[in-house]
N, C-alpha and C positions, 0 to 999 in steps of 0.2 A: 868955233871953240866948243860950241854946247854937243857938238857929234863927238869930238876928241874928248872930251873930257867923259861922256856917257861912253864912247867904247872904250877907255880904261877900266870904269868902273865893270860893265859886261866882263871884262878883261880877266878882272880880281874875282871874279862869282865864278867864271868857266874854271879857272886854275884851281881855285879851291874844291870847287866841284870834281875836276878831273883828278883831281888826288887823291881824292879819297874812294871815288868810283870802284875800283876794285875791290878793297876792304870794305867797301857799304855791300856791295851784291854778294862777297862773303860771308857776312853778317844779317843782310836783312835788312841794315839799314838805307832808305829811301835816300838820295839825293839828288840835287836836281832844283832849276824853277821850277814854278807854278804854272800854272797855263794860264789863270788868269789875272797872276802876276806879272806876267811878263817885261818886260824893259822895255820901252820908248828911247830908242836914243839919239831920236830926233829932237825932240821935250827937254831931253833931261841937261839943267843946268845946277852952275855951282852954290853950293847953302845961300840961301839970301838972308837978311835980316828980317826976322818977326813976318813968316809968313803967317798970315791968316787967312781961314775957309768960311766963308759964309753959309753954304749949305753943303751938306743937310747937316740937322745939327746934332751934338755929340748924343750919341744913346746912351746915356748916362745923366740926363742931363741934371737930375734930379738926387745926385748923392749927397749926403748927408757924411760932412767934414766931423759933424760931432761923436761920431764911431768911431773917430782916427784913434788910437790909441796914444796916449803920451809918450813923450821919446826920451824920456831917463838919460840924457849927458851924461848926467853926475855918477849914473851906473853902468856907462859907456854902453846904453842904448837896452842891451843883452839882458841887466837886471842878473840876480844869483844865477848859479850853474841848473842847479834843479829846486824844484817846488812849485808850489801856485805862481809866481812869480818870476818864475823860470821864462826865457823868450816862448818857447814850443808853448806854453800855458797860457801864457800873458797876450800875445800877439795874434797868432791866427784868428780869434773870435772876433777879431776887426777888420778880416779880411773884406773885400770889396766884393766881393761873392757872398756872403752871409747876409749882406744888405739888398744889394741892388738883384735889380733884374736885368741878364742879361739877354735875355731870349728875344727881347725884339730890337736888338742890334743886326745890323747888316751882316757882320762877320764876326765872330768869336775864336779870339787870334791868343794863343800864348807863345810866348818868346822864352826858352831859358839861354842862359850867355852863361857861358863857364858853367857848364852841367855839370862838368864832371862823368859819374857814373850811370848808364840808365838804371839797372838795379843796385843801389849801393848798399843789399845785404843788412837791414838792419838799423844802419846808418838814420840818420834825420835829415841828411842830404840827399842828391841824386833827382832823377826825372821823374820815377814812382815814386818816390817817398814827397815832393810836391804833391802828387796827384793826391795821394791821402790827406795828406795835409792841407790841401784846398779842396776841398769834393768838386766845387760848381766847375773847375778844370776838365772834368771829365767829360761832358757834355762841349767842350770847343769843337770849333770844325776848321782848327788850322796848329799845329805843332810845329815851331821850330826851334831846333835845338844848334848851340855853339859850344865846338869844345880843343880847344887846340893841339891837345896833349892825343897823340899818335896811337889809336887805341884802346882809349880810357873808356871813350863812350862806344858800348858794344850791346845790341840788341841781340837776346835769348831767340833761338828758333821757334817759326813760326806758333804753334803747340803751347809750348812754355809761355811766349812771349802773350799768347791770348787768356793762360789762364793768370797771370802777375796782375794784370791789366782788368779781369773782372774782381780779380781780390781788391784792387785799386778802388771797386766803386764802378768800373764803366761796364756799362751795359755788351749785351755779348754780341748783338750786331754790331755795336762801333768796336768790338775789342777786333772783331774778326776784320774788318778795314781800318785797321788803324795807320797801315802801313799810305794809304793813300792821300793821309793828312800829316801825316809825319816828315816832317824835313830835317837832315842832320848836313851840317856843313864842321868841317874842319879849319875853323879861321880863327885871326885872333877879332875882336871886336874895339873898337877904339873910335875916336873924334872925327878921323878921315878916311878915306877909303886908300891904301898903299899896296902895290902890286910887288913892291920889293922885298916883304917881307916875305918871312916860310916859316910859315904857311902866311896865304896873305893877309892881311887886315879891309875888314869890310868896317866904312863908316855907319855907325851906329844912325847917323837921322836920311843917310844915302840908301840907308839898308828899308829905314821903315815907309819912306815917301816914293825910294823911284822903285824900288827891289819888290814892293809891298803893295806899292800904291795904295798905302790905309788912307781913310779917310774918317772924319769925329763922327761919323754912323757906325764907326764897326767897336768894339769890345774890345783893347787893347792892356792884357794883363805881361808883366815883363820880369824876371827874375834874373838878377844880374850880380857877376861876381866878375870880375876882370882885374884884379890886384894892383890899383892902385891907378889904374888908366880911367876909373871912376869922375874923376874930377874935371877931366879933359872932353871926357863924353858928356857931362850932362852937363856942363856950361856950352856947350857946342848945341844942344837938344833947346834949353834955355831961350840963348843966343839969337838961332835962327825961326825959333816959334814950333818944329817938331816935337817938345814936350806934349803940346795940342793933343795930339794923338796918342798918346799913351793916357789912359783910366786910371793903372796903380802899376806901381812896381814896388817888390823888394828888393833891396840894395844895400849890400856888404860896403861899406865905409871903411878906406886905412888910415891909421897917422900913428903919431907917435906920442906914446904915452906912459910912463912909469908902470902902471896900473895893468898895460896891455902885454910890457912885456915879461912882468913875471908872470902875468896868465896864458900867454900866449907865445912870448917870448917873441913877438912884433918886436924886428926893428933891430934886434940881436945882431942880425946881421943886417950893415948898413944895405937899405931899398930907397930908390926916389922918394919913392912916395912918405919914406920918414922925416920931410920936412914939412907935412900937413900935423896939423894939431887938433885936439879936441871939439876947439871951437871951428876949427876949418871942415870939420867933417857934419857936427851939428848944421853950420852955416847951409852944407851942401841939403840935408832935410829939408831945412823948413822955405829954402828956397822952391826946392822941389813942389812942397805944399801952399806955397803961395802962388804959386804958379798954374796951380787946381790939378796936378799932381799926387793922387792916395800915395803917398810915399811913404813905406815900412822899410824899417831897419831889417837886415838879416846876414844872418842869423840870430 
């Protein structure tokens, strides 16, 4: 069972991998395993409950919960549209990079899920516009990016794509291999791993223990938007003890709310996920953070 079930999961990485192959070598964009990520799928079995690692121990181990910023409910996280108290104002100066030191972790790993765009022009979105928006990003030595939408995430030629990247903040040797750390998969992200979908769905705790093989030594920062599959992945992360591994994530919460939809117009049209509520999305926070979890709202 443990071989069957690890070559499905291989299964769902090759197809998503093989689809995109073409349009990535088009573009510039890298994809691909890691070489020394590799799959075991010999090892590899199904989520257990509450694993735990004893060593080595988390390179973090030392953060300081009281930087967390407060999480505003009552002003659905976000706080007003612009000002000092704007989210972009409010938020980032508590990022997990402004405090801690990552430099003597094993690996310095960022994850974005539901990118969207690498340059989104402007925007406060997208993969550069994180990179500004968290400087200590620029210095990882591992980039993976999730984006499902056929297209959307398209790297600038080589030229371009190096000078975006020292505007970013990164240094011009790493802008010039950047391609070598960069992973772009075309999937959706979700609770389990399903090869039936199209594009396939990679499990969010299958992606970071067998796909990864992270361990609490390495640096594990995560930006995740996945519309509404939220609730399903990080009680699954929770669940089986994968949370472990992740340091901090930001994380886009849905539900349904008066508030949201004449701001946002959430929910206008009926979504699953409009039967989470206010307090079901708070809940998912501060579980997060109880969990030792740096967990930011985002946007």
């Amino acid at each position: 069972m443990k071989r069957i079930y690890g070559a499905l999961l291989c299964l769902a990485f090759a197809i998503t991998v093989s689809k995109c192959q073409s349009a990535c070598e088009r573009e510039g964009v890298v994809c691909g395993s890691v070489d020394h990520a590799a799959v075991d799928t010999a090892t590899l079995a199904p989520s257990q409950s509450k694993r735990r690692w004893s060593a080595p121990d988390k390179c973090l181990s030392d953060t300081n919960f009281a930087h967390l910023e407060d999480l505003w409910p009552k002003m659905h996280f976000r706080g007003p549209i612009s000002g000092p108290k704007s989210y972009f104002h409010r938020v980032p100066p508590h990022y997990l990079g402004r405090h801690a030191n990552f430099t003597r972790c094993r690996r310095r790993v960022y994850i974005d899920v539901g990118a969207g765009q690498f340059n989104s022009q402007g925007s406060s979105e997208g993969f550069l516009s994180m990179m500004k928006l968290y400087p200590s990003l620029v210095e990882f030595d591992e980039f993976y990016v999730f984006e499902a939408v056929p297209g959307k995430y398209v790297l600038p030629p080589p030229r371009e794509r190096k000078r975006v990247l020292k505007n970013a903040g990164m240094r011009a040797s790493r802008a010039a291999t950047f391609n070598r750390r960069h992973f772009f998969m075309q999937a959706f992200v979700g609770a389990r791993s399903d090869t039936s979908t199209v594009p396939p769905t990679i499990g969010f705790s299958d992606f970071l223990l067998t796909m990864l093989q992270l361990q609490p030594a390495d640096a594990v920062v995560v930006k995740m938007d996945v519309e509404g599959y939220e609730y399903e992945v990080v009680d699954t992360l929770l669940r089986d003890g994968t949370a472990e591994l992740i340091d901090e994530i930001m994380l886009e919460v849905h539900y349904s709310h008066p508030d949201m939809l004449r701001a946002f117009r959430w929910c206008k049209t009926p979504q699953f996920w409009c039967k989470y509520s206010l307090d079901n999305a708070t809940s998912l926070y501060t579980s997060l953070r109880g969990s030792g979890v740096y967990a930011h709202t985002w946007p």
